[in-house]
VMD Tcl script that draws the C-alpha trace (Angstrom):
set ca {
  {22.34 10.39 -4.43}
  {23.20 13.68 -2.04}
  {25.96 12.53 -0.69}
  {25.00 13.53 3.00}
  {24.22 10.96 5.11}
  {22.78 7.83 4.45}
  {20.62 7.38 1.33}
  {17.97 4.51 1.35}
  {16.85 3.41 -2.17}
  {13.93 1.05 -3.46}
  {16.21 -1.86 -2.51}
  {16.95 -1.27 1.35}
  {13.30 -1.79 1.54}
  {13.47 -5.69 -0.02}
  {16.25 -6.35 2.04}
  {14.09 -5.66 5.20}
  {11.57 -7.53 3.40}
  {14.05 -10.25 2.76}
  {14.84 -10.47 6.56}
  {11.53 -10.22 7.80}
  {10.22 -13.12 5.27}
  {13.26 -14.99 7.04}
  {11.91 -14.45 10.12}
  {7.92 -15.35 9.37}
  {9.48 -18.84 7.71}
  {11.19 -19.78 10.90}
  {8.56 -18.99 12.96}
  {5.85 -20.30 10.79}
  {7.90 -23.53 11.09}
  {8.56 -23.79 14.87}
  {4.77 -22.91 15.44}
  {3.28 -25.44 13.09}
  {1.73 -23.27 10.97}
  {-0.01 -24.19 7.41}
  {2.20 -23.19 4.60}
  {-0.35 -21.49 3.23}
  {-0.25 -19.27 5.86}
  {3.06 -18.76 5.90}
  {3.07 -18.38 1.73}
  {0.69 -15.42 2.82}
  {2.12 -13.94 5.45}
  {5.55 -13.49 2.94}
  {3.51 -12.77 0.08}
  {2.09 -9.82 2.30}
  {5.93 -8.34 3.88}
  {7.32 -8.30 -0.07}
  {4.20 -6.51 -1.21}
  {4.33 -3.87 1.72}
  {8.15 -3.49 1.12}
  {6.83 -2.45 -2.81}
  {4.09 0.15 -1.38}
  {7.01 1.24 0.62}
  {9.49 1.81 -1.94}
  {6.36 3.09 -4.61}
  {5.47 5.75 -1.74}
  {7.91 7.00 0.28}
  {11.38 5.70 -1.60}
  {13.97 7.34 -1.98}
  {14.79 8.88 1.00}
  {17.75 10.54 2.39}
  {16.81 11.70 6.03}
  {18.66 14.88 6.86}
  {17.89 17.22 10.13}
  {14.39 19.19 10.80}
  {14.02 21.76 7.83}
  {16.95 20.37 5.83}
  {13.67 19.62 3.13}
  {12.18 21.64 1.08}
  {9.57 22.85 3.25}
  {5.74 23.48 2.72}
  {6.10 26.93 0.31}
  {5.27 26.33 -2.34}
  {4.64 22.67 -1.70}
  {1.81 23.15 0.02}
  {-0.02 25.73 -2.36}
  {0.87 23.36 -5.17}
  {1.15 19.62 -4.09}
  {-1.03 19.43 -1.00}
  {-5.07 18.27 -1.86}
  {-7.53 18.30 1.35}
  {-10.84 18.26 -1.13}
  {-12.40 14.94 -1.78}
  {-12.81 14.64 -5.37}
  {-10.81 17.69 -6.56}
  {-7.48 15.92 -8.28}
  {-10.01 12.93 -9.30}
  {-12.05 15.27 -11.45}
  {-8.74 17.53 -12.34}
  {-7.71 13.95 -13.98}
  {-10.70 12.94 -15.57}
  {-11.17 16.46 -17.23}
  {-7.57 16.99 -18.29}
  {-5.67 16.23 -21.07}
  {-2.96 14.21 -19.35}
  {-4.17 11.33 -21.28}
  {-1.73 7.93 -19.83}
  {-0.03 10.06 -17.21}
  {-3.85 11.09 -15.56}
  {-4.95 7.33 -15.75}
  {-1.78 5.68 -14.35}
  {-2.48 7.82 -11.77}
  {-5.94 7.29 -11.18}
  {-5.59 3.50 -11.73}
  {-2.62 3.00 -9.84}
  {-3.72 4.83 -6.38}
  {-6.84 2.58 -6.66}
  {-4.73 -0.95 -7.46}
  {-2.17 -0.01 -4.73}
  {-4.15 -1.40 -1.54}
  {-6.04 -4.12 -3.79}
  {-3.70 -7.17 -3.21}
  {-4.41 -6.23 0.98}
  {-8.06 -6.44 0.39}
  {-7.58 -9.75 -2.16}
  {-5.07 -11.71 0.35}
  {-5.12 -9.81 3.47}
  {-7.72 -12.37 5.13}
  {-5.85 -15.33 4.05}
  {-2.61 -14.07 5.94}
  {-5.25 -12.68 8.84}
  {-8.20 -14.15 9.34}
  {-8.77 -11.12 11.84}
  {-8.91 -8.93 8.32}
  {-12.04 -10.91 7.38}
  {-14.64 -8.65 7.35}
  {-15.51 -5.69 5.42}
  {-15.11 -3.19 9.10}
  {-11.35 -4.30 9.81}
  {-10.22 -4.71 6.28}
  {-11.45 -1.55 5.34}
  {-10.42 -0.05 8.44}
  {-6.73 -1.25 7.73}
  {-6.55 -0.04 3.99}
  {-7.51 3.63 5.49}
  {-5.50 3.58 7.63}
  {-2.18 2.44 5.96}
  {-3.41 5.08 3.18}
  {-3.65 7.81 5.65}
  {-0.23 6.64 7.25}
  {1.00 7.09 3.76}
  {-0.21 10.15 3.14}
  {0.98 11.84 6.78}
  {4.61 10.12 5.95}
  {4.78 12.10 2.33}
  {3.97 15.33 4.06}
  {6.15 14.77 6.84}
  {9.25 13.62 4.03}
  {8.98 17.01 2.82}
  {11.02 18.47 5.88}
  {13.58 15.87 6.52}
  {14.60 14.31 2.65}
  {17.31 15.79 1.40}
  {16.44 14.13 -2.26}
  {14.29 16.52 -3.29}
  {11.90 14.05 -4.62}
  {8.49 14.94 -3.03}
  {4.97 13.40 -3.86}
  {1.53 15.16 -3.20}
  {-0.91 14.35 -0.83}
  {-3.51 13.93 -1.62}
  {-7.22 12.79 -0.04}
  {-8.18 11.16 -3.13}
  {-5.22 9.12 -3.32}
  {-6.93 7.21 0.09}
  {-9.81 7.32 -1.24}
  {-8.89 5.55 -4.18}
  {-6.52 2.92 -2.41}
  {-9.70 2.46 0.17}
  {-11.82 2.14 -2.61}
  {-9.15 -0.51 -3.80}
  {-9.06 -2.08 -0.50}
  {-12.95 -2.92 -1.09}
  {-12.39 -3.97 -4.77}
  {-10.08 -6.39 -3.72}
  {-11.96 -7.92 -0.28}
  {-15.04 -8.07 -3.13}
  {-13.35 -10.07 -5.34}
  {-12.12 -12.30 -2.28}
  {-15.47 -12.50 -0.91}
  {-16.44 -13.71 -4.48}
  {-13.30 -16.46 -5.34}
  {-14.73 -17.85 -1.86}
  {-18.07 -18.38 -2.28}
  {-17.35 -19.65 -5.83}
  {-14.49 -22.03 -4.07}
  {-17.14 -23.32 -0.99}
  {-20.25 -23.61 -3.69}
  {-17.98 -26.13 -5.81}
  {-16.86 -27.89 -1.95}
  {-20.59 -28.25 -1.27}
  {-21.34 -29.55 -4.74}
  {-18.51 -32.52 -4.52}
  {-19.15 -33.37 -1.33}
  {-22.03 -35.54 -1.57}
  {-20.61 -37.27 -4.58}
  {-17.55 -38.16 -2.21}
}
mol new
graphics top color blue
foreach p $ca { graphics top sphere $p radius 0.5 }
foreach p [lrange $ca 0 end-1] q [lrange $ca 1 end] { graphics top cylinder $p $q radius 0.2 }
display resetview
């Protein structure tokens, strides 16, 4: 903790979660809608409150410039060349630390590709899912930068453009494997039906 001003940890973000999930259950109910829906649609606000607090949390907002600033952030954590930290990874010696990385930036944005279309059926096709998971990674990305001026934590991550390409490349991994558990699921419907 700083002890200036308010200081919002990992769990402020499951409490909004928590309050928002209220909020999708009581409507869900007064509209009538499926409780699958309404399974997703809370699945989906507790998994966004985790990318929240695995991305931007903590935070301790402080005035303009009370952060650390771009220099020498920006020389040393700032990565604007497709491909350059993915191949830094795969050619180091980091070992675990270079693959939880590399893994983890590319499972991030799965589940939204995997269950986003159940939740919205808007998110069912590959334009508008993958149009979502880049732009919730590039939202990410701009927030990190723009964290570095105002958190008085000190705890700063890079940004990076691989890290959205990786979470869109998860994004497509997981509306693939969707796409898949589907047209398994409505091959099996087809094949029962005429015994019925």
């Amino acid at each position: 903790m700083t002890g200036a001003g308010p200081y919002i940890d990992d769990l402020a973000a499951f409490v909004v979660a928590l309050g928002v999930g209220g909020l999708l259950v009581v409507h869900g109910w007064l509209t009538g809608a499926r409780k699958r829906t309404i399974l997703s649609r809370l699945f989906g606000v507790v998994y966004a409150a985790w990318v929240v607090s695995m991305t931007l949390l903590p935070f301790a907002p402080g005035p303009l410039g009370s952060g650390a600033g771009l220099d020498p952030y920006w020389r040393n954590s700032v990565n604007l060349v497709p491909g350059e930290t993915i191949e830094l990874y795969l050619r180091s010696d980091l070992g675990r630390v270079a693959w939880q990385n590399l893994f983890g930036n590319l499972l991030l944005l799965v589940p939204l590709g995997a269950l986003g279309p159940l939740a919205w059926r808007k998110l069912d096709s590959w334009k508008r899912v993958i149009g979502a998971g880049l732009s919730i990674s590039v939202a990410i990305e701009l927030l990190q930068f723009a964290k570095r001026f105002f958190d008085m934590t000190g705890m700063t991550r890079s940004v990076d453009i691989d890290d959205v390409i990786l979470n869109t490349a998860g994004v497509a991994l997981g509306y693939s494997a969707f796409l898949v558990v589907r047209g398994i699921g409505r091959f099996f419907g087809r094949m029962r039906a005429p015994a019925e």
